[in-house]
N, C-alpha and C positions, 0 to 999 in steps of 0.2 A: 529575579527570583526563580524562576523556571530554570536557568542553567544548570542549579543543584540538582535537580531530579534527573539529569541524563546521566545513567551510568558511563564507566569507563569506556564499555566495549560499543556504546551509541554511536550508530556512524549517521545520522541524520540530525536533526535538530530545528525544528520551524515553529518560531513563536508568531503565534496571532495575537494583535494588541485589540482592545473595543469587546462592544458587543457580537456576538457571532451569528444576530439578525437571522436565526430559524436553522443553521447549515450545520449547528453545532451535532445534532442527533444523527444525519447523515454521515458526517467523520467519526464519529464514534464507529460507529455498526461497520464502516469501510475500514475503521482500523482494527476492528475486533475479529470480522467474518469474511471482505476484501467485499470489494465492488461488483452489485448485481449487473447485469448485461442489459445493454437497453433491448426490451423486449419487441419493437415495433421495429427493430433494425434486423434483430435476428429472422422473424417473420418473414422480411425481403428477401433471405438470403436461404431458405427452406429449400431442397431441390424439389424440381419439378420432376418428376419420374414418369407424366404422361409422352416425354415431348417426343417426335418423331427421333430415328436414327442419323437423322440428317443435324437435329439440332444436335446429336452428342457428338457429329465428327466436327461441326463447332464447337463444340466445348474443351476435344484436344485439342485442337485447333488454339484453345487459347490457352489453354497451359503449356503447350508446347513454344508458347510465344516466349515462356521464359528460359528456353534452353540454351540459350545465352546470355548472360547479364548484359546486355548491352543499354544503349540511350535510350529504350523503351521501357526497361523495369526502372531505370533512374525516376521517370515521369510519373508513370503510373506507382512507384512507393510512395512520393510525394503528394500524389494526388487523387485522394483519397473518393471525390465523384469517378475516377474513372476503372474504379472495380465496383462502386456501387451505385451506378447511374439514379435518378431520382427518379419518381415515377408521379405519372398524373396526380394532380390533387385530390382527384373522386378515388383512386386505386387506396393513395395512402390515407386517404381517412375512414375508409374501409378497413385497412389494417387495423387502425387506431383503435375503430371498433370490436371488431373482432377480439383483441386483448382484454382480458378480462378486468372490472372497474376495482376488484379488491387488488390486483397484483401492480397498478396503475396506481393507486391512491397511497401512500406510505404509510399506511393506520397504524404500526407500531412504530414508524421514527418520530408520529406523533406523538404518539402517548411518550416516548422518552424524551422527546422535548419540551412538552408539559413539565417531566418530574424536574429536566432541568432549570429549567424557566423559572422555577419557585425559589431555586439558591439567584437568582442574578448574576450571570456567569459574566466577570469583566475581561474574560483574556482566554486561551488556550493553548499549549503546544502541544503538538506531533513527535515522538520518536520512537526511532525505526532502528533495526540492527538485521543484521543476516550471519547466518552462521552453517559451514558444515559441517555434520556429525559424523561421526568416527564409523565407517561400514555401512553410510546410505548413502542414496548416489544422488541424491537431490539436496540444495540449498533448502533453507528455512530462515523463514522471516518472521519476525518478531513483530507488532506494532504497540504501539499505546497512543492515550490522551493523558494528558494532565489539563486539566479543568479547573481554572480559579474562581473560589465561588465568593460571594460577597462575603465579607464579615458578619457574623451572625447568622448568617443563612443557616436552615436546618437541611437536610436532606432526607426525603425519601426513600430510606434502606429499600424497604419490602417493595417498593412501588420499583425500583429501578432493575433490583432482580428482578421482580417476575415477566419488566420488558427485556432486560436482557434475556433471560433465561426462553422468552417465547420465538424470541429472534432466530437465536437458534434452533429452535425446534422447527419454526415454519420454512429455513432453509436447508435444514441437513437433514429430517427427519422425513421416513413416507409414512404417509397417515395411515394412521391404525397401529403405528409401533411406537412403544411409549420406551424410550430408554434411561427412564430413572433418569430424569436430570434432575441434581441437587447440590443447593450450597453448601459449600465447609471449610471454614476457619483453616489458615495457616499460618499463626502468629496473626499481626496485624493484618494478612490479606485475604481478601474471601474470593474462592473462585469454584466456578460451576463444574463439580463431578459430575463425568457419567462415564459409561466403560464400551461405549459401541464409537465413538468416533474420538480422533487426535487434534480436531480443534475444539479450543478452547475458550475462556474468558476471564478477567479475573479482574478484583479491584481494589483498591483500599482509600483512607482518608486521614491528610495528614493535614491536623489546623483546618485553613479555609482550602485547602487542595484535593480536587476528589482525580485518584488516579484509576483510568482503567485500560485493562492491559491485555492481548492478544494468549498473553500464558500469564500463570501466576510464577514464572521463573521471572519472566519478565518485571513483572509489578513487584516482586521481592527485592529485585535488582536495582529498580526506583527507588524503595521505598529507602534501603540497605544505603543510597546516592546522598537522598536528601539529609538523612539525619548522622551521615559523618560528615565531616569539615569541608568546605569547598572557598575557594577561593574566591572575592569577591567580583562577580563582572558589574561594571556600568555601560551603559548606552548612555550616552548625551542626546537630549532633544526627545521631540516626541518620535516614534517609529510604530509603524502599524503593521508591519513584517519584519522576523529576523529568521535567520537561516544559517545553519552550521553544518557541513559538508563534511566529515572527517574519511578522506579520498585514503591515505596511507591505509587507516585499520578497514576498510573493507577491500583494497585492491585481491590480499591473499582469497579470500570466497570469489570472488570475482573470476580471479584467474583459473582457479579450478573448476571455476560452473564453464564456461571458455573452455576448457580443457576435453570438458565432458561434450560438450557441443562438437568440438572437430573429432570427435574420437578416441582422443587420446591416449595412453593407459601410462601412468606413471609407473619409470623407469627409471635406471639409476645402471650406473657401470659403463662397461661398452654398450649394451643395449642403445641407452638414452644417446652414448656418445655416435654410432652409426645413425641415429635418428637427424643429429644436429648435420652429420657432414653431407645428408640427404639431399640437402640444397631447398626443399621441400617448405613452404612458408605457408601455415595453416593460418585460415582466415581467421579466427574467433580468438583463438588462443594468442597465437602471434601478431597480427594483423591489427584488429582493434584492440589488443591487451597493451600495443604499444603504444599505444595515446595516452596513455594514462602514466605507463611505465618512462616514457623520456620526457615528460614534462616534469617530474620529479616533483610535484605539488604534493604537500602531506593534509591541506585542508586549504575551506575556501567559506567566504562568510560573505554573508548580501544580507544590505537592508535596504529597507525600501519605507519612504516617507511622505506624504503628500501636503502639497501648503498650496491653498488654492486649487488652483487649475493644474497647478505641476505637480509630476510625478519626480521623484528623484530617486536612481538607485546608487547604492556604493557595493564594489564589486572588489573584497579584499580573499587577495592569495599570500600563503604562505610554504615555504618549503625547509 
């Protein structure tokens, strides 16, 4: 029932089966606003601006340790204690302390887990797309939820905006500036005007499916999915994850954000054509764009099942 709601251009696809056991308000707000920083880590890593001159010719010292990629950046990428060493137990619960107890307690992915609690949410999926627009030099990402709520359930309109709409406010906003945030109708979709920032929010409600969406292009695009014709999918068996990878329609964004990474400036004619006989193999673009590019996979699908004590996945490719 979830596969209709992914538009065409969806290059992700992760259904959650069950109850979502408390985690469901947290994926919302990550898929609406992106993921806050753990704040007790960042604390760790604050520069020290007291230290002697002796600790900053240590400190080139250790960046200069990457001026070759060699078998030491291999290790220390992988392993992640060895740029953030751990520190005594008395230091880091000091930290702990230090972090203030409202920005530590999630008070508002509570209150939206409250309004969602009250529909009986039996299931959820995640989808995601990326796109780049035409004269900006950055990719963009898209997210959503789809939320399936019980049968009969009522939902919370006014309760759910005003957590959404606070979300936002206590992340993008500096206090004392109020910038008009308000709901407003687009067809079927409601999503949060304001005119001081470019992120967004939006939602709508189809039957027992409550959609919320990172833009309301987004959730239009859902909504525009579900109610034309889709082909029927089954899953055999019970499945408590499904997952739909569509590798073809995102490779193009892919290759360009790669592009933009080693430098590169699209070219065409002799220009591009001296570029190629250069000999020249740029890492982002060429390098890792080829792992994707000669495996020739146009999509890849996992599910994952539990019975008992085992875990099972199925791991299917197509090209």
């Amino acid at each position: 029932a979830f596969a209709k709601f992914a538009p065409p251009d969806a290059q992700l696809i992760e259904v959650r089966a069950g109850n979502p056991g408390g985690r469901l308000g947290e994926t919302i707000f990550g898929s609406l606003f992106g993921k806050l920083p753990d704040e007790t880590r960042l604390s760790s890593q604050v520069p020290d601006h007291t230290r002697s001159s002796d600790d900053e010719a240590g400190g080139r010292a250790r960046t200069e340790r990457y001026s070759r990629l060699d078998t030491r950046f291999d290790k220390d990428v992988d392993d992640d204690m060895s740029l953030n060493p751990p520190r005594p137990a008395s230091a880091t619960a000091q930290a702990n302390d230090s972090v203030p107890q409202a920005s530590r307690a999630p008070g508002m992915t509570a209150r939206l887990e409250e309004v969602l609690s009250a529909t009986s949410p039996v299931g959820y999926c995640e989808i995601a797309r990326s796109r780049m627009d035409q004269g900006r030099p950055f990719a963009r990402f898209e997210r959503a939820v789809v939320v399936e709520m019980r049968a009969g359930a009522a939902l919370d309109r006014a309760a759910l905006e005003k957590a959404v709409a606070d979300e936002m406010r206590s992340r993008f906003v500096v206090s004392g500036v109020d910038p008009q945030l308000a709901w407003q109708a687009d067809s079927s979709v409601r999503y949060l005007a304001q005119s001081l920032l470019e992120q967004g929010a939006a939602y709508s409600v189809s039957d027992r499916y409550l959609v919320l969406a990172s833009s309301r292009e987004l959730a239009r695009d859902i909504m525009a999915a579900a109610s034309g014709p889709s082909a029927p999918q089954k899953i055999d068996g019970q499945v408590e994850f499904y997952a739909v990878v569509r590798i073809a329609d995102a490779k193009p964004v892919f290759d360009r954000l790669m592009s933009k990474l080693d430098g590169k400036v699209e070219t065409s004619g002799a220009a591009g054509q001296d570029e190629e006989e250069s000999g020249e193999v740029k890492f982002f673009s060429e390098n890792i764009s080829s792992l994707l590019g000669a495996s020739g996979i146009k999509e890849a699908r996992l599910r994952r099942a539990t019975e008992g004590a085992v875990v099972s996945e199925r791991l299917v490719y197509s090209w």
